[in-house]
N, C-alpha and C positions, 0 to 999 in steps of 0.2 A: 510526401506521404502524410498524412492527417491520420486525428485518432481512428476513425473508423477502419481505415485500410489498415492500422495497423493491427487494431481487432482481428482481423483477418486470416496477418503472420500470426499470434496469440493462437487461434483456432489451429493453425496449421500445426506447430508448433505441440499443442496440446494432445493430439493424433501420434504424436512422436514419443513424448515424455510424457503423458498423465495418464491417468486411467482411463480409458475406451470408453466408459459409463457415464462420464462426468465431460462436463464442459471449461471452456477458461472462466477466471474471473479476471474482469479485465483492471479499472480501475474506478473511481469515483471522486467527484467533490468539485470543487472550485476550477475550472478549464482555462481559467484566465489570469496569470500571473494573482498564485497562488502567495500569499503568507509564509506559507511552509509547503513543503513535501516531505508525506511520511513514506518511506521503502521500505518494509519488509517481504518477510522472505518470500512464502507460495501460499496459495490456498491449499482447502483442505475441503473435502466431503461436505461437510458438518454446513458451507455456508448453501445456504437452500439456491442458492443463484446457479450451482453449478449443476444440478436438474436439467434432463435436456429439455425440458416441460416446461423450465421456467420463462416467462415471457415482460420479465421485467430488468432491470439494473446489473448489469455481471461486475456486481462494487465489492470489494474486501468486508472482511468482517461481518458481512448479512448471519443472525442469526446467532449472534456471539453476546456473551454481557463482559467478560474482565478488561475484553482489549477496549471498550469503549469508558471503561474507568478511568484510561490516561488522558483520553479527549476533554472528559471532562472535568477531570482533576487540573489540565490547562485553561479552563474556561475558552475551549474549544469546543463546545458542545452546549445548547441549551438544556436549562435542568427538565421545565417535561419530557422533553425527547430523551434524556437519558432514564427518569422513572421509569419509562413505558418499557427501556430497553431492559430493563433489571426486572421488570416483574412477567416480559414478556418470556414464553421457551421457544428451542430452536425453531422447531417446527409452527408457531403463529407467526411469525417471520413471514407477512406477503404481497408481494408487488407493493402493492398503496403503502403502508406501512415504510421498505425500503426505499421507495422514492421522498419517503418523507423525512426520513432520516437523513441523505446525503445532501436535500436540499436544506438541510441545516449543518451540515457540515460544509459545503457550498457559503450559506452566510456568514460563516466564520474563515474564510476565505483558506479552507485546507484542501488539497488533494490527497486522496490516499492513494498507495500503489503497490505492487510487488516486484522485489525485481524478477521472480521466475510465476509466471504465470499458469504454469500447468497444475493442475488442479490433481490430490492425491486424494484416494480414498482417507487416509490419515495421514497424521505428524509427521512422517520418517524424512528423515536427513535425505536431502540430494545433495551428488555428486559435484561440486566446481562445473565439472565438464557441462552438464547442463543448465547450471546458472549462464555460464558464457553465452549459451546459446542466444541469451534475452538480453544480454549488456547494449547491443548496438541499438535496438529496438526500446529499449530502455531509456538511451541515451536521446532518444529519438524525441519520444515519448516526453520527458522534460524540457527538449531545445523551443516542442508545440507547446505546451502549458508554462514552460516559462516563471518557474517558482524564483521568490526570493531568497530562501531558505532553502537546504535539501538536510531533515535527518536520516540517521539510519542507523538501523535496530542491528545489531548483532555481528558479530565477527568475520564470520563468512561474510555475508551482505557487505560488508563493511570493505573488505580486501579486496572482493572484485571487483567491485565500483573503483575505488579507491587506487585500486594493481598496485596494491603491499600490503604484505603482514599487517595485520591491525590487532591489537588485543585493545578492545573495550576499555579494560580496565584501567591503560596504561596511559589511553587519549582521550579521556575524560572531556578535559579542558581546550581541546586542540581542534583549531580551524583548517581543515585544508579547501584548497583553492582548486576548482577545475574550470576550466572553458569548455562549454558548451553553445557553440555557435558564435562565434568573438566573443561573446559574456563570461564575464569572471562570477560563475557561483558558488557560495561558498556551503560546503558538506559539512555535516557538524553530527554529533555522536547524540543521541536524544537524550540524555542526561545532563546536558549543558540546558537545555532548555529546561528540566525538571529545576537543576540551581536554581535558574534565573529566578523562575517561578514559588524558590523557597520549599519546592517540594522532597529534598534532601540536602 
């Protein structure tokens, strides 16, 4: 299975757990043993890709400015590309635009992703039950892109991936080790990376 087929399950998937109105967002950035991999949780409305109209990128974050302060507070992100993102609003967010941003997220060699792909009109908490749905497809989704790094944002995200209790707070510093396809990748909490970088 390749990313496209897996877009596919995404879409189907999406039909089951997202809003009826809105489409998946799938994922974006560097396809080729990535630097990093970021996971968090799901999209939301708000990223103009989830449009059934739209006919560009179905990449995380389209349309957002805060979550791209941490890309580039890693110097993971070049500085015009972030100006433009700060003084751009959701809705100037188009095609050209989004393609131009991930192919500079691409030359910083990231992938971004989520681990549930179904797209909600807003924020609201989903259920374990339906992250599950996205784990294997997930897992899938990494073994093809093939990151050196994998973070991950948040407690939930973190447990499922993970299958155990995680509190953030308390694994800061802590590497755990998964195989993905005979490779030993190692998952790390994105706040080790903030250290490294002297950013707390």
């Amino acid at each position: 299975m390749n990313l496209e087929e897996l877009n596919k399950e995404y879409d189907k998937l999406q039909e089951k757990y997202g809003a009826k109105e809105l489409s998946a967002i799938y994922n974006g950035g560097c396809l080729k043993h990535p630097d990093f991999c970021f996971v968090f949780m799901n999209p939301t409305g708000k990223n103009p890709a989830s449009s059934k109209t739209w006919e560009g990128i179905r990449a995380p974050w389209l349309g957002t400015k805060k979550s791209w302060d941490l890309f580039f507070s890693l110097n993971l992100l070049s500085e015009d590309i972030y100006k433009e993102i700060k003084i751009r609003k959701g809705q100037e967010w188009d095609v050209k635009f989004a393609k131009r941003v991930y192919e500079d997220v691409e030359k910083h060699k990231v992938f971004i992703t989520n681990l549930g792909k179904c797209t909600q009109i807003d924020a609201r908490p989903l259920p374990d039950s339906i992250y599950k749905k996205y784990l294997k497809l997930l897992f899938r989704e990494i073994e093809i892109v093939a990151p050196k790094i994998i973070l991950l944002f948040g407690n939930q995200v973190s447990s499922l991936i993970l299958k155990e209790k995680i509190a953030v707070s308390k694994v800061r510093r802590k590497e755990f080790i998964k195989e993905i396809n005979k490779k030993s990748i190692p998952f790390i909490q994105y706040f080790i990376l903030l250290e490294m970088e002297g950013l707390i």
